[in-house]
N, C-alpha and C positions, 0 to 999 in steps of 0.2 A: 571124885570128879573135880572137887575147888580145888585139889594140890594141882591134878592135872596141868588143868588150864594157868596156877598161877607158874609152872615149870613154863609150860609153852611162852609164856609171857613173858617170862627171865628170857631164856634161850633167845626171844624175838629180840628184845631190850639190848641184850648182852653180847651178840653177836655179830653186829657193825662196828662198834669200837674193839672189840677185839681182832678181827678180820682185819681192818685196818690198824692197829697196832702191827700185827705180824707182816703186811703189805708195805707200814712205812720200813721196819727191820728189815726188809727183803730190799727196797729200791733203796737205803742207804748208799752202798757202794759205787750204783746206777751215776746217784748223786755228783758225784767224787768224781768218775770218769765217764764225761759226757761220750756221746756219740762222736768219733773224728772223722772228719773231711777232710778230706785230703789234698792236697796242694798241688793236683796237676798239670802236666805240659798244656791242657787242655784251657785250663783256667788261666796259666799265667797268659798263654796268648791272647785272652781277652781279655788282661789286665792292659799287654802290653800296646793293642790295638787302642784302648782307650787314651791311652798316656798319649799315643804318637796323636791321635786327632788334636790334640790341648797343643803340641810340640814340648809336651812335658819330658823327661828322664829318667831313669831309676836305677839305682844300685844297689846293691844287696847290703844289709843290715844286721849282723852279727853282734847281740850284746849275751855275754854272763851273767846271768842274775847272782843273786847273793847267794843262794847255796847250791851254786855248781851248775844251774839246768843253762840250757842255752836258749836265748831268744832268739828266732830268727824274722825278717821282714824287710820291709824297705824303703828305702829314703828316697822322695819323689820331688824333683824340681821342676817345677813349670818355666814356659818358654822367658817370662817377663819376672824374677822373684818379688816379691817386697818386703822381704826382709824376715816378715812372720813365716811361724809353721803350727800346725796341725798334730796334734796325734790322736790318730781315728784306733777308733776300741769297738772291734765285733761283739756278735752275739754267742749266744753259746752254742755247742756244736757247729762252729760255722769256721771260717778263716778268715785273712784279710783279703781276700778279697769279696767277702760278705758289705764292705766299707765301701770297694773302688764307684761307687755312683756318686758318693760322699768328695770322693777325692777329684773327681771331674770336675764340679763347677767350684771346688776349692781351689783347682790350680788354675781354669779360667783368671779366676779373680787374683792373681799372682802369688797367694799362697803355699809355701811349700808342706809334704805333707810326711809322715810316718807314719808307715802303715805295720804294722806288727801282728804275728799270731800270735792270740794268749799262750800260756804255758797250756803243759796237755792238749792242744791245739792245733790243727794244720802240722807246721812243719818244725815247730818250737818241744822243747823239754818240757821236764816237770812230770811225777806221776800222777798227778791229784791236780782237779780245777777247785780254786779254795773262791772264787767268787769277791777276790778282795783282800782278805788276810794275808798273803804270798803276794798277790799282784801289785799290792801297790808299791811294794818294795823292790819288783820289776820294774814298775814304771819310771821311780828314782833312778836306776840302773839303765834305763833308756834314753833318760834328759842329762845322767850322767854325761854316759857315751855321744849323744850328742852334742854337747857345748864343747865337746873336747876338739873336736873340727868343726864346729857351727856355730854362728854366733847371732842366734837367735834375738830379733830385735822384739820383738813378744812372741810366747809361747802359749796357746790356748787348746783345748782339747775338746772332741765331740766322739761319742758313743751312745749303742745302742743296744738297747736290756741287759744280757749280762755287762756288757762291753760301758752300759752307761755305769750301773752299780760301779764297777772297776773305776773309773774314772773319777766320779764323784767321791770317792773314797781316798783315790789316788791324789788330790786337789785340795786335800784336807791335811793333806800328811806332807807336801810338798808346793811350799808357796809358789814355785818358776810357775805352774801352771797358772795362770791369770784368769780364765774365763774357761767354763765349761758349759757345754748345749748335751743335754742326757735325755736323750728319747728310751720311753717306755723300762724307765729302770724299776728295777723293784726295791721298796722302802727298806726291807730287809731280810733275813733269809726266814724268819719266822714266816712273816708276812705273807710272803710270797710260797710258802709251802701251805700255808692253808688253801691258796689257788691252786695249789695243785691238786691235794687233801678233796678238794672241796668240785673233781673232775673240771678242772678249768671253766666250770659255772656258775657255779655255787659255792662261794669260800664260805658262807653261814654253816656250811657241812661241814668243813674243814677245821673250823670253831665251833663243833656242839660234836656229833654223832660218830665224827672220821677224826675228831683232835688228837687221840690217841697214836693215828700215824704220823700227822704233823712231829708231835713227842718225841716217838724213837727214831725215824727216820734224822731228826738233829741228833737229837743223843748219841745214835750210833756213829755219825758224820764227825760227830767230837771224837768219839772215843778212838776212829780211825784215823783222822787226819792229823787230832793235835791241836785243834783249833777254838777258839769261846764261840761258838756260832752265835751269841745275842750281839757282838764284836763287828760281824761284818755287817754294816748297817749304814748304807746312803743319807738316813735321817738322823742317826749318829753325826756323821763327818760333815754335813752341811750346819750343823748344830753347832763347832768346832772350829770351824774358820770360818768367817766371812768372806764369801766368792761370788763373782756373777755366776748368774746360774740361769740358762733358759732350756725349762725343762719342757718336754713336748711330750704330750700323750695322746694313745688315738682311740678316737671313741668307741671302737668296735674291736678294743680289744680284751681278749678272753684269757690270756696266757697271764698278764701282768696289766689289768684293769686300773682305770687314772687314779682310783684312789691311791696307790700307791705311788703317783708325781705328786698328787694334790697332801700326803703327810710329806712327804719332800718338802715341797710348796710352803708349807706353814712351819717349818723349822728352821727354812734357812733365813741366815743373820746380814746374808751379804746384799746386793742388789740381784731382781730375782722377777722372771715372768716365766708364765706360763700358760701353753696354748697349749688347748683340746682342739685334735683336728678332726673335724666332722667325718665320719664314715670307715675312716682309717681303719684298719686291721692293725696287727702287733708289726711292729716298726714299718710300717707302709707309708710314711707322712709323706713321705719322697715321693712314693709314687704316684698319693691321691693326690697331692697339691704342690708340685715339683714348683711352680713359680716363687707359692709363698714362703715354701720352707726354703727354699735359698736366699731370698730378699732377705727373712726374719734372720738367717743364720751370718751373713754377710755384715749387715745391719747391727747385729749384738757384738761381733768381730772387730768390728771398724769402731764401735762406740767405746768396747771395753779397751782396745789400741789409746785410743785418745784421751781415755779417764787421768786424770792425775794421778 
């Protein structure tokens, strides 16, 4: 009867870390290639209804990345320029025009903007979303091709969760970028996989009971992609260069929780704030508090323009 029960006891013990062992090995590949949205006729017309309200413009954006994939996206001029530009970085599973609310009261304010699909994304190459490792070497390849006909009097960048990781990473590896606003990015891929691990409530689970698919779920993501997964890391690259940095996070979010801006927050070297927006869901800051996040976002634009 005492083996019995200490069998059932193993079994009970033994059987959530391994379950999720086999569950991170199964969503590996998941990982790698997000869900795609599609970029169409449907959406661009309500890209392009928004540009005409501003008297903004857009033309297609064609860059190569380094090994061969194609970026696609678009170079957006407002009616009045000043001289700056933008380049907005979506979420994951999403495209750019996941950004275009972003790029509204960006071009109000005479701003011009870039708007781009990640690789693997919308209407852009790449088999694999690497979250950073691949991207930021795109985005060199974006500022390339831009200076080649533009002449950027500063160049500053804002994204959102995956789109902010990309950026902030991208910002570390490439000085033109001056100033970064990263809503709801994740500290790093560990990190952000125990939120997942951990059913987007509980990362304590994700680090004790379900760690095991945190584990392979990377492990296997390495051994597919090619990539260090401890490597692709927001709180790495802010560590790494000193950048302004106004990172936003929203309080009710489940996907990518503040702690994850708040280890940002305390890494970086450069000049650096940070607003928890009351109520907010995952990248919603726009929507709960459209006034303040344009003031705050204009505001940190205009400041870091002017810094020596």
């Amino acid at each position: 009867m005492r083996r019995r029960l200490l069998r059932i006891a193993l079994i009970l013990l033994l059987s959530p870390p391994l379950l999720a062992a086999v569950a991170g090995w199964l969503a590996g590949p998941s990982f790698l290639h997000p869900i795609h949205r599609e970029l169409t006729p449907d959406l661009i017309r309500e890209a392009d209804a928004s540009f005409a309200v501003t008297g903004a413009s857009r033309e297609d954006f064609d860059v190569p990345a380094q090994d061969g994939a194609l970026l696609r996206g678009w170079k957006v001029r407002p009616k009045n320029p000043n001289g700056n530009w933008v380049l907005l970085f979506h979420g994951v599973a999403d495209n750019r025009i996941g950004v275009a609310s972003h790029s509204e009261f960006l071009l109000r304010a005479g701003y011009s903007v870039v708007m781009m699909d990640a690789r693997a994304h919308g209407a852009s190459g790449g088999p694999i979303a690497t979250y950073g490792w691949l991207e930021r070497n795109d985005t060199r390849a974006i500022i390339d091709a831009l200076e080649s006909n533009e002449q950027p009097k500063h160049l500053f960048a804002l994204g959102e969760s995956m789109g902010a990781g990309i950026v902030l990473q991208s910002a570390a590896a490439d000085p033109r970028i001056e100033a970064v606003v990263a809503e709801a990015s994740f500290a790093n891929l560990r990190e952000a996989a125990y939120d997942y691990a951990g059913l987007r409530k509980y990362p304590w689970l994700g680090k004790t009971i379900f760690a095991p698919g945190t584990w392979t779920l990377l492990y296997r993501d390495e051994k597919l992609a090619g990539f260090p997964a401890a490597e692709v890391s927001p709180v790495k690259a802010v560590a790494s260069r000193a950048f302004p940095v106004l990172l936003i996070c929203d309080e009710m979010d489940v996907a990518l929780p503040c702690r994850h801006s708040q280890m940002i927050y305390a890494a970086a070297r450069g000049p650096k704030q940070l607003w928890i927006v009351p109520r907010a869901l995952h990248t919603a800051a726009l929507g709960f508090q459209p006034e303040e996040f344009r003031r705050r976002v204009l505001s940190f634009f205009a400041a870091s323009a002017a810094a020596p």
